[in-house]
N, C-alpha and C positions, 0 to 999 in steps of 0.2 A: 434101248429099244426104239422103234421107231414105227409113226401112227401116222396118218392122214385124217387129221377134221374141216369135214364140209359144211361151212356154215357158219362164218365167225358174224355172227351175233353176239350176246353178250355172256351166253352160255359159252357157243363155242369159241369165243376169241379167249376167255377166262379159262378154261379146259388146255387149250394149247399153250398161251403163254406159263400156264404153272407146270407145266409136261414138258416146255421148254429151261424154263428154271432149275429140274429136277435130274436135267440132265440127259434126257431124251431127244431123238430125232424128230422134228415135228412138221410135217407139210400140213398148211393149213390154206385151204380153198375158197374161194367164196367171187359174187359176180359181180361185187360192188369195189369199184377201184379205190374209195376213200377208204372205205375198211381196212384193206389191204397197203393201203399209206401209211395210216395213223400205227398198224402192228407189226409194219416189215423189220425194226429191231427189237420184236422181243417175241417173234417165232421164228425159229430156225428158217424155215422158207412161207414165200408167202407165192400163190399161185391165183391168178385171174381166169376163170371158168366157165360153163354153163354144166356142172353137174347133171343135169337133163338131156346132156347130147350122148348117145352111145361113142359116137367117134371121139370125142374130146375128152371124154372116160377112156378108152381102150387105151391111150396114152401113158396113163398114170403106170408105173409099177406094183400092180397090187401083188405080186408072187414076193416084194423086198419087202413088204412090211409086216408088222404083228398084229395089228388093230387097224379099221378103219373105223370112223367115229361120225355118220351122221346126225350134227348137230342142228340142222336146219328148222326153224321154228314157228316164224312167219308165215312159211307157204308150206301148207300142209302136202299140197297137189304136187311140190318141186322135191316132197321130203321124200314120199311114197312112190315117185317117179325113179330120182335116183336109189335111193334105196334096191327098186326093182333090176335097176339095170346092175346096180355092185351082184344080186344074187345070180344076175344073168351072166354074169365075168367072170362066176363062182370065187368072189373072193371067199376067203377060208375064214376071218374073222369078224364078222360085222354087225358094230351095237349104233341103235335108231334111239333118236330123241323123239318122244312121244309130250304134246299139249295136253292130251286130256285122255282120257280113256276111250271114245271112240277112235281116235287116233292109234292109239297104243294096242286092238283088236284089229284096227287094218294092215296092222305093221306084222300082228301076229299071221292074221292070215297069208300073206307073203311068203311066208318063214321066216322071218327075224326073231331070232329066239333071245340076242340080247337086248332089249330096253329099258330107256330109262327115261324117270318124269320129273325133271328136276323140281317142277313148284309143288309137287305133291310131294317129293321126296324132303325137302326142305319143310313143309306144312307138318311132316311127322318129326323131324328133328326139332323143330322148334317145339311144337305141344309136350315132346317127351322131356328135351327139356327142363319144362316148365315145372314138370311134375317131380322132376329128379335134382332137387336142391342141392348145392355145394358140387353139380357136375358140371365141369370144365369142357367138355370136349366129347360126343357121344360117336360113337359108329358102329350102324346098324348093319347085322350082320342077316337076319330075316326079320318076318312081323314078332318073333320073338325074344332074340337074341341080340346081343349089341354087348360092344366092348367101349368101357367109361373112363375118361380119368376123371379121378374128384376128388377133391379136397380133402384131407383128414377129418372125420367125424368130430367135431369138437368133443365128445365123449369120449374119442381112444386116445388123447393127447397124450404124451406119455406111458401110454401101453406097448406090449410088442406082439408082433403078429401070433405069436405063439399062444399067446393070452387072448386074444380077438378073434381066432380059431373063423376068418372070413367062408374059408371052404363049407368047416362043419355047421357054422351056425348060419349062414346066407347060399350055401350052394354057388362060391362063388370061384372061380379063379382067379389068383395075384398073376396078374403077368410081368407087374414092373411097380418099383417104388420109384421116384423121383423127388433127388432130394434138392432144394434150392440152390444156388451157387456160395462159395464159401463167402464168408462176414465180410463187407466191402464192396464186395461187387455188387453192379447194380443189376437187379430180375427186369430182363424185359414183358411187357404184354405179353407174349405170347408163349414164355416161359420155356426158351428152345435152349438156353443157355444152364437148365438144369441137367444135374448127373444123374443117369439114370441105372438102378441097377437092380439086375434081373434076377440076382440069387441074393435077397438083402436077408442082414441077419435074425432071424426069426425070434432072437431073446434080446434084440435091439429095440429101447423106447423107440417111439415113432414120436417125430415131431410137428409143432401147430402146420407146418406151411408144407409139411413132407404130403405129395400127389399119391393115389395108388391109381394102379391101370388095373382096371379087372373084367372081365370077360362071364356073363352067364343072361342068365332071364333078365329082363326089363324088371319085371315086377321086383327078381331078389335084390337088385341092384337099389333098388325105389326104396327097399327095406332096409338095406343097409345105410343107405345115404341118412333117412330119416329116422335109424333106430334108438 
């Protein structure tokens, strides 16, 4: 796929180079030429701008891409500027980086129906978190919903999902067991090097280090982790 982010700050140069990683087309914009120094090998393109000029916008290809991505953070006045001019070009897909909630209502008034607030978005993963012990990895799917991976309950060690009945007794869905890599190998941090499997056997113990991914309410989740 392939995106355009304006605004490589530390959100958007962190947004692009992982979209780059991932194997994505990535133009990434911004009006500060050290920026665009320090990131010209690890985004696909890097372009020098003034986002705020209509003529130096109508340039871009916005009819070749999937997403454009105003990440701009600092200047509220240059977010809200371009921003207006992407809806005046009628790009077809376009998500605003919002500071604060009066921000994030001027963006709405515009029409920017996709926003996002990343320290407030981050402020909620971190609390929940906090609250949802032995969870590795959260993502929130609304203020209600979020899909978890975590840890084996040190209580089902040895149990099998058939017996732990996750669905009926937590209202939860298994979307994935993940099991560690075999004897020898070393687990990395971030545990990418585990087998994951999506149809595990339901009258299989579960083991100490074996992840579940499961998908439902915050709260059922909070209950399951701690039950």
């Amino acid at each position: 796929m392939k995106y355009i982010i304006i605004g490589l700050g530390r959100f958007g140069s962190k947004l692009a180079s992982d979209l780059t990683q991932l194997g994505h087309e990535v133009i990434g914009i911004d009006n500060h030429e050290e920026r665009l120094e320090e990131l010209k090998d690890s985004i696909t393109t890097v372009m020098k701008m003034d986002s705020t000029s209509m003529n130096a916008m109508q340039s871009l290809p916005w009819d070749d891409v999937d997403a454009v991505i105003v990440a701009i953070g600092e200047n509220i006045g240059a977010s809200i500027l371009t921003l207006a001019i992407l809806k005046n070009l009628k790009v077809e897909r376009i998500i605003g980086r919002a500071v604060n909630q009066m921000h994030r209502e001027i963006l709405k008034q515009i029409g920017i129906e996709e926003i996002v607030l990343p320290l407030e978005e981050i402020a909620w993963h971190v609390s929940t978190m906090l609250q949802l012990k032995n969870t590795l990895k959260l993502t929130e799917i609304n203020n209600e919903y979020a899909i978890a991976e975590v840890n084996l309950p040190s209580k089902y060690i040895n149990h099998c999902l058939d017996a732990i009945n996750i669905k009926g007794r937590f209202d939860l869905r298994l979307v994935a067991v993940k099991v560690p890599p075999e004897e020898n190998k070393m687990t990395t941090i971030f545990r990418r090097n585990y087998r994951v499997f999506m149809d595990y056997d339901i009258n299989k113990p579960l083991e100490e280090k074996d992840i579940l991914v499961v998908v439902g309410k915050v709260s059922d989740i909070k209950r399951f982790v701690s039950d």
